[in-house]
Every structure is written in structure tokens, then in C-alpha cells.
C-alpha positions as CSV (number, residue, x, y, z in Angstrom):
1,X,142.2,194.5,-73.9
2,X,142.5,197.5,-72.1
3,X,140.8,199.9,-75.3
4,X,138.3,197.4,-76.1
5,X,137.0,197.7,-72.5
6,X,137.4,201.5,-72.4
7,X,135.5,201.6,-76.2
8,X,132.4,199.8,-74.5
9,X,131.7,201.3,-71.3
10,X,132.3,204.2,-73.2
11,X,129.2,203.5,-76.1
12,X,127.3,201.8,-72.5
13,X,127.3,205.1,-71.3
14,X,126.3,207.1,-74.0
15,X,123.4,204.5,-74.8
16,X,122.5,205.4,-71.4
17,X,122.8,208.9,-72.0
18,X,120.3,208.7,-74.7
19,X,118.0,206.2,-72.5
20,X,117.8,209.2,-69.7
21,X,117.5,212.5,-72.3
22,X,114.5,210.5,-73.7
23,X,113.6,210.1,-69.9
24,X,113.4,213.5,-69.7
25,X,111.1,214.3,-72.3
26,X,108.7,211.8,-70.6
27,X,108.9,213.7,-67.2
28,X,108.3,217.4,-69.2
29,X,105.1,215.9,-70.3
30,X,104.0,214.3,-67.0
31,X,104.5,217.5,-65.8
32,X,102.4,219.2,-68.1
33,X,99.9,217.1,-67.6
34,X,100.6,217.5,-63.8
35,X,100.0,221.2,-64.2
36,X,96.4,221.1,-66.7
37,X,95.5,218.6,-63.8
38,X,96.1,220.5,-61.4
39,X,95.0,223.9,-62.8
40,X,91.0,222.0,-63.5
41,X,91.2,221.1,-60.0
42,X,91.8,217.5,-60.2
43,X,95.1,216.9,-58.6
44,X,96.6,217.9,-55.5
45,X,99.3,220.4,-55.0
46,X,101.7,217.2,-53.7
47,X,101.2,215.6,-57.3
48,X,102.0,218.4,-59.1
49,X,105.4,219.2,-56.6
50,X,105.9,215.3,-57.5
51,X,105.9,215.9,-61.0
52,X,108.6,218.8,-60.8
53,X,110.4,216.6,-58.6
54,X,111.0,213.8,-61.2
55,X,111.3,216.1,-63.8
56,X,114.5,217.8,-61.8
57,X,115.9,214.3,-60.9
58,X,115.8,213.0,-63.7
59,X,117.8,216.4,-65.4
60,X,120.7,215.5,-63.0
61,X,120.6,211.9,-63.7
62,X,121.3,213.2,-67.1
63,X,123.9,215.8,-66.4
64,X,125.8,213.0,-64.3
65,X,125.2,210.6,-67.4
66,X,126.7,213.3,-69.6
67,X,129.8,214.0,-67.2
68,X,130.6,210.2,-66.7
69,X,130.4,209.6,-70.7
70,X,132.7,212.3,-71.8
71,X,135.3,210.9,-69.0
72,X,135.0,207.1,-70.9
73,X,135.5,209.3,-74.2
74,X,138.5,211.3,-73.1
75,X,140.2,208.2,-71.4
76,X,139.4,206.1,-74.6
77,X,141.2,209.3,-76.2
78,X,144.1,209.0,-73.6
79,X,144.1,205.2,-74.7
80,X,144.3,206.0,-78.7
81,X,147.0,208.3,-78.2
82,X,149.1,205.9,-75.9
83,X,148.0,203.3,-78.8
84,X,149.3,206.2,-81.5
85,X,152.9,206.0,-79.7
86,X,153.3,202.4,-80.7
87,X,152.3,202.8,-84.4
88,X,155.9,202.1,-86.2
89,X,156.0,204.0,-89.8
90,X,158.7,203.7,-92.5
91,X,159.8,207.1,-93.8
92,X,159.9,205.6,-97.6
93,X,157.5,202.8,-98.8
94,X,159.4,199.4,-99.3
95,X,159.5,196.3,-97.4
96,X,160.5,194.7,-94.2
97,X,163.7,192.6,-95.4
98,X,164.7,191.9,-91.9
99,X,163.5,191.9,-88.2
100,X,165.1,192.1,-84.8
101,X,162.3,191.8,-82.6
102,X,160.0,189.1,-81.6
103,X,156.2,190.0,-80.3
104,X,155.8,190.3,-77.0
105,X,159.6,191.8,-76.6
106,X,160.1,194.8,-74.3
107,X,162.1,197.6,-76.0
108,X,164.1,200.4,-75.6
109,X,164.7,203.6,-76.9
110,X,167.2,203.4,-79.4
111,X,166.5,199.6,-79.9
112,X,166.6,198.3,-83.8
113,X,163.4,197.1,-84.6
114,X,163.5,196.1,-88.8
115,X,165.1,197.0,-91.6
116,X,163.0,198.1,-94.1
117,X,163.9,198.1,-98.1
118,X,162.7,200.2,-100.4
119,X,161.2,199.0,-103.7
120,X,161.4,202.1,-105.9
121,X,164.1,203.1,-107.0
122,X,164.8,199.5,-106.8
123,X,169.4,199.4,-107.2
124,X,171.3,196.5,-107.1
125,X,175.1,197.5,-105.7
126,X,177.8,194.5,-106.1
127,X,181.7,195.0,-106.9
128,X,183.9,194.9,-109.7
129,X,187.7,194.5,-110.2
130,X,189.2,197.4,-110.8
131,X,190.0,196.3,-114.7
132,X,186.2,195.8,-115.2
133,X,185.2,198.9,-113.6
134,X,187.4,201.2,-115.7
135,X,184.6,200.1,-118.5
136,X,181.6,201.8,-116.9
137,X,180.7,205.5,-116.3
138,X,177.8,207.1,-114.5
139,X,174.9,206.3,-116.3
140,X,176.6,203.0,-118.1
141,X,174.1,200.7,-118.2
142,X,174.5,196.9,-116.8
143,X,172.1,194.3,-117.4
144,X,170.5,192.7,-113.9
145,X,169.2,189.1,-113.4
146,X,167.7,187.4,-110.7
147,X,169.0,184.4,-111.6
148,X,172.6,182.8,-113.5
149,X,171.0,182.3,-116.5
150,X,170.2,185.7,-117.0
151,X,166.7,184.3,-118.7
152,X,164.8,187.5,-116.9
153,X,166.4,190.6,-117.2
154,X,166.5,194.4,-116.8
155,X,168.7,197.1,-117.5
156,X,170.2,199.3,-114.7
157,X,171.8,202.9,-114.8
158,X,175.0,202.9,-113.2
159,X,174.5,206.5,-110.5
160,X,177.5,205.7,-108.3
161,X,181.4,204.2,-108.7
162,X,183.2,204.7,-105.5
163,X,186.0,206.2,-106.2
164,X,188.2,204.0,-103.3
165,X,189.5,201.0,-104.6
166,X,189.4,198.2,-101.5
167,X,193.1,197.2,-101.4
168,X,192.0,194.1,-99.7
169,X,190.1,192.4,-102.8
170,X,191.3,194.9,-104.9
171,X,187.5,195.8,-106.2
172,X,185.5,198.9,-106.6
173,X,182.0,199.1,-105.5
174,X,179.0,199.9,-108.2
175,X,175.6,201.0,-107.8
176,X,172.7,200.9,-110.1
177,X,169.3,201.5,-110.3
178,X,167.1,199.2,-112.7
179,X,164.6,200.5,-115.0
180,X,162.1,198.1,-114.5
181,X,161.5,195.6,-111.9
182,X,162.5,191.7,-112.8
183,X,159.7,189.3,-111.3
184,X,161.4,187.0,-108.9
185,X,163.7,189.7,-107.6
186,X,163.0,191.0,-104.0
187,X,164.7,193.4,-101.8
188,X,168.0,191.9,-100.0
189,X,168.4,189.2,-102.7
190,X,171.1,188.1,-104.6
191,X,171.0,188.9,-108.5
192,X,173.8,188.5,-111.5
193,X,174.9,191.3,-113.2
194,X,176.7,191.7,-116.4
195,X,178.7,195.0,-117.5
196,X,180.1,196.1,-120.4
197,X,183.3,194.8,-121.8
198,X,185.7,197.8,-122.1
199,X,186.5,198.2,-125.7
């Protein structure tokens, strides 16, 4: 992909980089060399004009190494940051109970991507006839089951009773939040609870 191309000529040019600064030390010490040499009288003035030549060349060769490496590194940077844009994070921990997108689907703004559960406080909400209800108060605890035969269970603290009775079903709705997890019992399932009977 695009960043994996971008990360490598990136680290390609800064190997390079290093390749041409130790380049340079080389030339400095031909040139020295160049310079005893030609200060004992055994080179020419052309060798020694040669010498600084490289030496120069080769300082550029690194400055243009230098310049095209830190334009890989800032448009791998560009890339990360494009990359960043994409990265999805839940406000709460918890889990993905349900998704509306498939990979490779273009989205919009706005667009609903997943639903996302969260596991702690972990509440079951379900709905009671109005008779049963009039039995529990907030903090009334309920018993919670993921299954019918309530062989794995867990107490839950009732926090909210809606006040508004549906007229439809005639039922209130209950929330609770369990004490303890039940293994089994997942985010979006279904679980049995038992309340109270009212004295």
C-alpha cells in the first residue's frame, strides 16, 4: 500500500544518507592526505584542487540526500495523519454488538458504522406489568439469568422505573445494573429476570 511504499523509500533514503555522510569522512581524509602530499612536494597542485573538489561534491550529495529524506519523512507523516483520520474509537470500553458496514464500503459523514455495548456497568432493561412493578423501588434488587432455568445467576440493582406506563401493553419499563457479570451473558442478549413478589 500506499504507507508501506512511502515507509521504505523513506528508510532507502536515510540508509543512503548514512552511506554518503560516511562518504564524506573518506573525502576529508583524502584531502588531508592531498594537502601533506602536496605540502612535501609530491603531488601536484591539480591533485590537491581534485581532492577539494570531491570533498565539496560529495557535501552536496549529502545536503541533497538530507533534503530528499526529510520530504519521504514528512510525506510518510502526511500519510500517518491521513491514516489517523480513519482510526474509529469508542468513547466507553465495551463491545461491537452490531455492524452496519462491510469492508471495502465507501462512507459518509454521518453514516452509522457499529454499535458498540458497554460491558461495565453491565444493565439488563426488560418490562413489567404495571401490578409487578408497583413491587420494586430504585435500588430493589431482581435476580438476572442468562438462561430459563435461572441455574447462573446475579443480582441486579433496579436505578431506573419509567414513570410512563405504555398504554399499548400496559407495562412499565425497568432498568438494572448487575453486580457481577453471569458467564454466558453477552451484550445485546436475551436473559430472564425474576422480581420481587409484592408483599
Amino acid at each position: 500500500d500506499d504507507r508501506s511504499a512511502a515507509e521504505y523509500k523513506a528508510k532507502s533514503l536515510e540508509a543512503d544518507l548514512k552511506n554518503w555522510e560516511a562518504e564524506v569522512e573518506v573525502r576529508k581524509a583524502d584531502l588531508r592526505r592531498a594537502e601533506e602530499l602536496r605540502k612535501d612536494g609530491i603531488n601536484t597542485q591539480e591533485a590537491l584542487d581534485h581532492a577539494r573538489y570531491d570533498l565539496t561534491a560529495t557535501q552536496y550529495e549529502v545536503e541533497r540526500q538530507r533534503e530528499e529524506m526529510e520530504s519521504a519523512q514528512a510525506a510518510l507523516r502526511s500519510l500517518d495523519m491521513e491514516m489517523e483520520k480513519t482510526r474509529i474509537v469508542a468513547p466507553f470500553d465495551g463491545e461491537v454488538s452490531q455492524r452496519y458496514v462491510r469492508k471495502g464500503q465507501y462512507l459518509h459523514i454521518g453514516d452509522r458504522l457499529f454499535q458498540v455495548t458497554g460491558n461495565s456497568p453491565f444493565e439488563v432493561r426488560f418490562t413489567l406489568p404495571v401490578r409487578e412493578g408497583a413491587a420494586l423501588r430504585r435500588g430493589s434488587l431482581v435476580t438476572v439469568s442468562a438462561t430459563p432455568d435461572f441455574q447462573l445467576t446475579a443480582p441486579a440493582a433496579v436505578t431506573h422505573l419509567s414513570p410512563v406506563v405504555d398504554p399499548g401493553s400496559g407495562t412499565i419499563e425497568v432498568t438494572a445494573v448487575l453486580n457481577r457479570k453471569i458467564p454466558g451473558l453477552l451484550p445485546g442478549m436475551v436473559a430472564t429476570v425474576r422480581v420481587p413478589r409484592k408483599p
